[in-house]
C-alpha positions as a Markdown table, in Angstrom:
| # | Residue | x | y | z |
|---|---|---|---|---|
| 1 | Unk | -34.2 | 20.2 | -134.1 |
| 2 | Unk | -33.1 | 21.2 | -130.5 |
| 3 | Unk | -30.9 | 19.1 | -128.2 |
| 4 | Unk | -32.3 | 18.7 | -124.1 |
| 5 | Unk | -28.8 | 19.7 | -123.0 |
| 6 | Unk | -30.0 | 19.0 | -119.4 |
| 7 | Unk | -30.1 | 15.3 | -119.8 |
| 8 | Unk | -27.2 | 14.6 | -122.3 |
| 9 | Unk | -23.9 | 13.1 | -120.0 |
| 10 | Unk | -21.6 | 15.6 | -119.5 |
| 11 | Unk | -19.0 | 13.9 | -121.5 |
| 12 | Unk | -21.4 | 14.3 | -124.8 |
| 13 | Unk | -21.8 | 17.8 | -123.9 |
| 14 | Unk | -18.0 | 18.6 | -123.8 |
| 15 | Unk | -17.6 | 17.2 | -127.6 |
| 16 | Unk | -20.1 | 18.7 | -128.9 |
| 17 | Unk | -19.2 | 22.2 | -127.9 |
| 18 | Unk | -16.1 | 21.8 | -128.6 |
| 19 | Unk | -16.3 | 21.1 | -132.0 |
| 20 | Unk | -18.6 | 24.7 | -132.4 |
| 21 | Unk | -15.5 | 27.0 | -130.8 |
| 22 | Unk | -12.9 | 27.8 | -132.2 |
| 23 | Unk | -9.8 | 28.9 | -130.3 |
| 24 | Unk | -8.9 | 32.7 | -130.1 |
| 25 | Unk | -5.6 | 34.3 | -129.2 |
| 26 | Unk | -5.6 | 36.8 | -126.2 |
| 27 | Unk | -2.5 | 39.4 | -125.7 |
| 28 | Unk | -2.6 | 41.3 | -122.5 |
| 29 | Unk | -0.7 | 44.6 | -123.6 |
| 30 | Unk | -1.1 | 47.0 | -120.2 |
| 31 | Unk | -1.2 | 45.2 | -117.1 |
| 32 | Unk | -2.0 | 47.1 | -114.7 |
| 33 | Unk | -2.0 | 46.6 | -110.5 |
| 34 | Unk | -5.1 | 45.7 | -109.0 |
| 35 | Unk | -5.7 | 48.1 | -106.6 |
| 36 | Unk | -7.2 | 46.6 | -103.3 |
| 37 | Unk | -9.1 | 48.5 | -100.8 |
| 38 | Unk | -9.8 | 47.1 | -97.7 |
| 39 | Unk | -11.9 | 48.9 | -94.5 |
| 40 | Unk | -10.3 | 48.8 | -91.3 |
| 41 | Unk | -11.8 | 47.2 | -88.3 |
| 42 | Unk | -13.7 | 49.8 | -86.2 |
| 43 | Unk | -14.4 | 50.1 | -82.6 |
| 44 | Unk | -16.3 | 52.3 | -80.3 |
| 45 | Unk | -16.2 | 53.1 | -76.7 |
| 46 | Unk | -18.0 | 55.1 | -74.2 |
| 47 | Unk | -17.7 | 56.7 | -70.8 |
| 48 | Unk | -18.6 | 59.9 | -69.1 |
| 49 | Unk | -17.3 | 61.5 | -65.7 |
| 50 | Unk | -19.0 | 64.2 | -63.0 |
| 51 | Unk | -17.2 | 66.8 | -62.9 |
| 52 | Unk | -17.9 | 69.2 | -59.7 |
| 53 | Unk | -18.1 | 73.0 | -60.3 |
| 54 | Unk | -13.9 | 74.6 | -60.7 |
| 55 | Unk | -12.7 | 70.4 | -61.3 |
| 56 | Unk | -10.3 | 69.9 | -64.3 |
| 57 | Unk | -11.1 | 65.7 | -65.7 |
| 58 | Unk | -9.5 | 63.7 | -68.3 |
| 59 | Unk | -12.2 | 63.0 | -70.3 |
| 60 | Unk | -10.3 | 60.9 | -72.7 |
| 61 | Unk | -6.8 | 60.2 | -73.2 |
| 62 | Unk | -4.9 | 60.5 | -76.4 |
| 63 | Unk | -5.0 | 57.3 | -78.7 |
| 64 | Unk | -3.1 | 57.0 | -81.9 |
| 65 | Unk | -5.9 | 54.9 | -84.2 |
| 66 | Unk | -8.9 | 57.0 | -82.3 |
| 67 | Unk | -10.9 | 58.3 | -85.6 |
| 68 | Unk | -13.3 | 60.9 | -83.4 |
| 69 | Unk | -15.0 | 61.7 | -81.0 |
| 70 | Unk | -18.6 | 62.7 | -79.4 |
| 71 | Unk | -18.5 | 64.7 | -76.0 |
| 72 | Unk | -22.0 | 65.3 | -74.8 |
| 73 | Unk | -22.9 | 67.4 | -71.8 |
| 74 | Unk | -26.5 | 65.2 | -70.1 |
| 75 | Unk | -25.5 | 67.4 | -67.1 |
| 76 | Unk | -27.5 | 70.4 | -65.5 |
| 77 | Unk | -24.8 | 72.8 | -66.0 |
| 78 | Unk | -22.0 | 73.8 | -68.2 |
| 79 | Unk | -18.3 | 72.5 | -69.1 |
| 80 | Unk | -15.6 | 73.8 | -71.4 |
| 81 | Unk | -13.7 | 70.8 | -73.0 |
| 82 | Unk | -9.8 | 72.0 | -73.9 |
| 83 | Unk | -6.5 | 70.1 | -75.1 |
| 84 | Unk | -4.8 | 70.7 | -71.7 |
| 85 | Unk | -5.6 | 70.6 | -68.2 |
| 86 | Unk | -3.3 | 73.3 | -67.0 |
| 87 | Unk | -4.9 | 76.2 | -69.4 |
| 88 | Unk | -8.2 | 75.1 | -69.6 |
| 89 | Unk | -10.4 | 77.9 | -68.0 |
| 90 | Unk | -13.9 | 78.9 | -69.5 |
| 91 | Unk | -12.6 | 81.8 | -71.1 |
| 92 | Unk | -10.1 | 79.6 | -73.1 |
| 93 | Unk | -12.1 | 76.6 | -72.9 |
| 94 | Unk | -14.9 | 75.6 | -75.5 |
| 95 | Unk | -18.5 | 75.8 | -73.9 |
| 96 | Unk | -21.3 | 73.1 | -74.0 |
| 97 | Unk | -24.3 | 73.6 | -72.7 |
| 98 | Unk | -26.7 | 71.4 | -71.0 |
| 99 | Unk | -28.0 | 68.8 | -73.9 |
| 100 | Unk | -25.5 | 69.4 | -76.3 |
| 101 | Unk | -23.0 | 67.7 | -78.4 |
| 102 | Unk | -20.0 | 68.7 | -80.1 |
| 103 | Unk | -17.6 | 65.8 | -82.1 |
| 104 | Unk | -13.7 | 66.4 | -82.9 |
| 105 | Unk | -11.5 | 64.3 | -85.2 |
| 106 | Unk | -8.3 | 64.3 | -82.3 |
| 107 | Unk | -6.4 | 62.0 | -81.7 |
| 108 | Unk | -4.9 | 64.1 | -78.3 |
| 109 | Unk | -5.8 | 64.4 | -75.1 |
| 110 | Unk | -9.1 | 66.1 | -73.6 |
| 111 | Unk | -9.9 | 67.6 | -70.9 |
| 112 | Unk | -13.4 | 68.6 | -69.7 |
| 113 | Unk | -14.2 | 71.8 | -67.1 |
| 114 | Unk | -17.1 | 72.3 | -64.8 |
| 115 | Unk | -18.7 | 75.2 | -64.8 |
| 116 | Unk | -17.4 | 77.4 | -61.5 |
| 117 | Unk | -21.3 | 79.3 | -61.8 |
| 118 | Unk | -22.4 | 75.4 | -61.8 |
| 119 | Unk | -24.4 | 74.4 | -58.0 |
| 120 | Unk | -24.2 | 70.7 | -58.9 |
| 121 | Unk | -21.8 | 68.1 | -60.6 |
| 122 | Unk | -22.4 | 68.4 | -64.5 |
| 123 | Unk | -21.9 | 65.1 | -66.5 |
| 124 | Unk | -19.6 | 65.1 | -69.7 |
| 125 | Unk | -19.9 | 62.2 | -71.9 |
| 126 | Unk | -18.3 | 60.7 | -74.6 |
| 127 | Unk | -18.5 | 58.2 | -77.5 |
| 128 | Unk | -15.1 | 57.8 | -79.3 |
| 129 | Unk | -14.5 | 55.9 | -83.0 |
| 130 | Unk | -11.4 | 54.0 | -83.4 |
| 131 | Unk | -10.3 | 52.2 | -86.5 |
| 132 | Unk | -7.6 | 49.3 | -86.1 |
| 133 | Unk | -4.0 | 49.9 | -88.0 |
């Protein structure tokens, strides 16, 4: 004969499966540290600049917690992207062409290059990943 748990009191319940369990011992031998993994809060920012044909521009400064970052050319003409504004030339630069993309893990400082061939403004564009701590 079954019991209709769901409409016995609670107290009745308690006694009743109380008297069907019997206690058991429980050792913990090897504790170990519960290893807790949390994501950092992540952030995103964009900006581009026009940079006229010869014109050095800080494209984006350097940020310690800045995970990467996209730069995109939507410009008519070429730019070099380099690390420093003083030796960036297109021979020591690194070129991107009109409609492309190229994304770096820095954390420094770059700088974008128009294109001295260039006859208009190109535009450089970027869309930079930062985590928080």
């Amino acid at each position: 004969m079954s019991t209709d748990y769901s409409t016995t009191p609670a107290d009745d319940y308690q006694e009743r499966t109380q008297d069907a369990i019997t206690p058991v011992a429980v050792a913990v031998v090897a504790a170990e540290p519960l290893r807790i993994v949390q994501h950092p809060a992540r952030e995103f920012t964009t900006g581009s600049a026009a940079v006229l044909p010869g014109q050095v521009v800080q494209l984006v400064g350097a940020a310690p917690w800045r995970d990467s970052v996209r730069f995109a050319n939507s410009g008519p003409g070429t730019i070099y992207l380099g690390p420093d504004r003083d030796t960036l030339t297109p021979g020591g630069g690194y070129p991107l062409l009109p409609g492309t993309s190229l994304t770096l893990r820095t954390r420094h400082a770059v700088y974008v290059l128009g294109a001295p061939e260039n006859t208009q403004a190109a535009v450089a564009s970027f869309l930079a990943e930062y985590v928080d701590g």
